[in-house]
N, C-alpha and C positions, 0 to 999 in steps of 0.2 A: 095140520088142519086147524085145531085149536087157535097159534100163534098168530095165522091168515086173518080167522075169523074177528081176534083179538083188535089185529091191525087194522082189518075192513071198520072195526065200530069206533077203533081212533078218528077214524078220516072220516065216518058217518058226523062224527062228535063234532067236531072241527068243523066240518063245513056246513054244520046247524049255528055253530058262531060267529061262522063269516058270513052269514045273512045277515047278519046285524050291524055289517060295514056296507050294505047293497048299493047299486046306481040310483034307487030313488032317494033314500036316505043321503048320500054324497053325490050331487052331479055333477057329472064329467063336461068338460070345455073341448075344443072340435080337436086337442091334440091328444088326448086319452087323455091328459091329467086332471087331479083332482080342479073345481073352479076354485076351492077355499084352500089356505094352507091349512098343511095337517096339526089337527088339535096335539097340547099337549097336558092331559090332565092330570098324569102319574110325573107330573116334573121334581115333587120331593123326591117320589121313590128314587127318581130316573139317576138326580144329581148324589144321592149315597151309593148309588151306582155306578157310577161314574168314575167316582171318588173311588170306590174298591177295585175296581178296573183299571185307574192308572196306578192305585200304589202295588196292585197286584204283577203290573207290567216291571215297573221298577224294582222292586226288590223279586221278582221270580224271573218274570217269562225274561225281560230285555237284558240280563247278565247270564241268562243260562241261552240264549239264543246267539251274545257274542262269544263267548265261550264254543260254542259248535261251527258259529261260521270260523275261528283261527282254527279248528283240525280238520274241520268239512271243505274243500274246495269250493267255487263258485260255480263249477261246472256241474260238479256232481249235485249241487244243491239246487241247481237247474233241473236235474235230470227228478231229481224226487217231485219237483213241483209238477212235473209231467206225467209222474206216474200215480199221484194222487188224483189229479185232474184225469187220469186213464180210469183209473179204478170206480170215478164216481161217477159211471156214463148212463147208469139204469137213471136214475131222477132225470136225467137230461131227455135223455128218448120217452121216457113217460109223459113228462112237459110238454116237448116240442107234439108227442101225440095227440094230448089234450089240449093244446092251442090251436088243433088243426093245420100243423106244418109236420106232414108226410114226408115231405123232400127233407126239411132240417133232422127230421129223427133218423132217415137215412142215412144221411152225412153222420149223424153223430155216432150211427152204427160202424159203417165205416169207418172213419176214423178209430175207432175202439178195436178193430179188426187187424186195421195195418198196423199200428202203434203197437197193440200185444203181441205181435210177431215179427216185423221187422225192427221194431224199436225195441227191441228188448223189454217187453212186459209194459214198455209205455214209457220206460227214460228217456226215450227221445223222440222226440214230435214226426217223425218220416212224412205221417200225412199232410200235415200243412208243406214240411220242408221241399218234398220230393213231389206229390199227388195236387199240393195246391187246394187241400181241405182244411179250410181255416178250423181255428177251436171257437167254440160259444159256449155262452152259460142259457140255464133256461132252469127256474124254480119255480114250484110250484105257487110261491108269493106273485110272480110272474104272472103264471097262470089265471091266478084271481083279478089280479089287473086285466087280462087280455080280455076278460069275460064283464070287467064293469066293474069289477067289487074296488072300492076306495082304500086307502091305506087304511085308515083308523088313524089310530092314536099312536102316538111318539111312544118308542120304549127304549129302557135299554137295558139288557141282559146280565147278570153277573156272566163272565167269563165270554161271553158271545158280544157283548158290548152292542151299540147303536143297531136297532132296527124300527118297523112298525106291529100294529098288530096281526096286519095281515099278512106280515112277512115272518113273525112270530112263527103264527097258524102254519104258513108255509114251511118252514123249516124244521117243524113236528112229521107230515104229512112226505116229506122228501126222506125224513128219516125210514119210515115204512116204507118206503119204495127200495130201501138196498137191501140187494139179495142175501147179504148176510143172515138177515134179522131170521132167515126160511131156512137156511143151510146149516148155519148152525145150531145142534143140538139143544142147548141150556137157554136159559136168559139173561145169569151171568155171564155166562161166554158174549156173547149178542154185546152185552153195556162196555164187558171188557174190549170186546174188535172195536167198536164204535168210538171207544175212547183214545183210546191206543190211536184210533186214522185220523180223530176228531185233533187229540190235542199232538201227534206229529205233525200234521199240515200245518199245525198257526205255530211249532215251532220253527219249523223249516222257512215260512212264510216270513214269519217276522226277522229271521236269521238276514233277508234278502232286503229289510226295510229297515235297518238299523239306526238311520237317521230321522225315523219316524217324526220325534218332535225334536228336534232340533231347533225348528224355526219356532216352538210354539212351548210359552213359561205352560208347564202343566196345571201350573196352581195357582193360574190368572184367574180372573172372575170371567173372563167371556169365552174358556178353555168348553164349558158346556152347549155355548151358544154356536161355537166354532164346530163342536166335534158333529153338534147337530145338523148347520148348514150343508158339512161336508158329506154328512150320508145320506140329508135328501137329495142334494143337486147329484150325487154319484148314482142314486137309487134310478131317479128320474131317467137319467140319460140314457141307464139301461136296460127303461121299459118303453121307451123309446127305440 
């Protein structure tokens, strides 16, 4: 009960600072989007950021990720991706419920339901494959969108790399909504599952993307300007 109450004052917290991103303060143009591009006022921070993010990729995560994709198959590394995307269905159904999309929380239940049992715990997608229940994403950064709130301000994360601040907020708020945080005893245990799911996914993830920058000198000058377009126009399409 504690841990609950703990989590409830996070998200009270949070969503006292997403007022400060509101639809009066940002107005919206007739297709949800922001009218102004999204400010960027933390750009020193963002670019030491940045910079620790790809040397962090290069000498860690993108040698230990092609290292696992030569003993991990392509298939099997398919099937993890399925099963991470299985396992993180609570933020999704919380979302889709606070967007007011009953029918997608549905599906998302479902899905959850057939994939842990006939897929094998979620290694393999049945419900799209067999049922014709596609997969979606739905975060709470989302949520803030669907409701008015404007991105904020450009950031980017050490280890989490390009997002905004609203997506920030959101990805704090998504973190309380996994039933771990409540099943688990301790609150080391709680950081250790989190970590452990957090940094398997973007190993396995990046294992799948190994040509990431190939097209792109990491230590151009317009590598920041780049990495940025690429995660608002990707952001955009998918609040869309």
């Amino acid at each position: 009960m504690k841990r609950l109450l703990l989590y409830i004052r996070i998200i009270g917290l949070v969503s006292l600072l997403a007022l400060a991103y509101s639809p009066a303060a940002h107005p919206q143009n007739p297709e949800g989007t922001s009218a102004n591009p999204v400010p960027d006022p933390f750009e020193p921070f963002n670019q030491v950021m940045l910079e620790f993010n790809v040397k962090l990729d290069h000498y860690v995560l993108s040698p230990v990720a092609t290292r696992y994709a030569s003993v991990v198959p392509s298939g099997a590394r398919q099937g993890i991706r399925h099963f991470f995307h299985n396992i993180g269905v609570a933020p999704r159904i919380g979302n889709k419920l606070l967007q007011f999309k009953p029918l997608g929380a549905g599906k998302e239940f479902s899905r959850f339901l057939v994939n842990s049992t006939l897929g094998g715990l979620g290694l393999f997608d049945i419900a799209e494959s067999f049922f014709g229940i596609s997969r979606s994403d739905a975060d709470f950064g989302q949520t803030l969108a669907h409701h008015g709130f404007s991105s904020g301000a450009y950031l980017v994360l050490p280890f989490f790399g390009p997002t905004t601040v609203r997506d920030a907020i959101g990805f704090g708020v998504d973190g309380a909504m996994q039933p771990m945080n409540y099943l688990l005893p301790t609150f080391p245990e709680v950081m250790g599952a989190r970590a452990g799911s957090v940094g398997g996914s973007a190993l396995n993830k990046r294992s799948m993307e190994l040509g990431l920058f190939e097209s792109v000198d990491r230590y151009s000058l317009d590598l920041y300007g780049a990495v940025q377009d690429g995660y608002l126009q990707r952001r955009e399409r998918m609040l869309r």
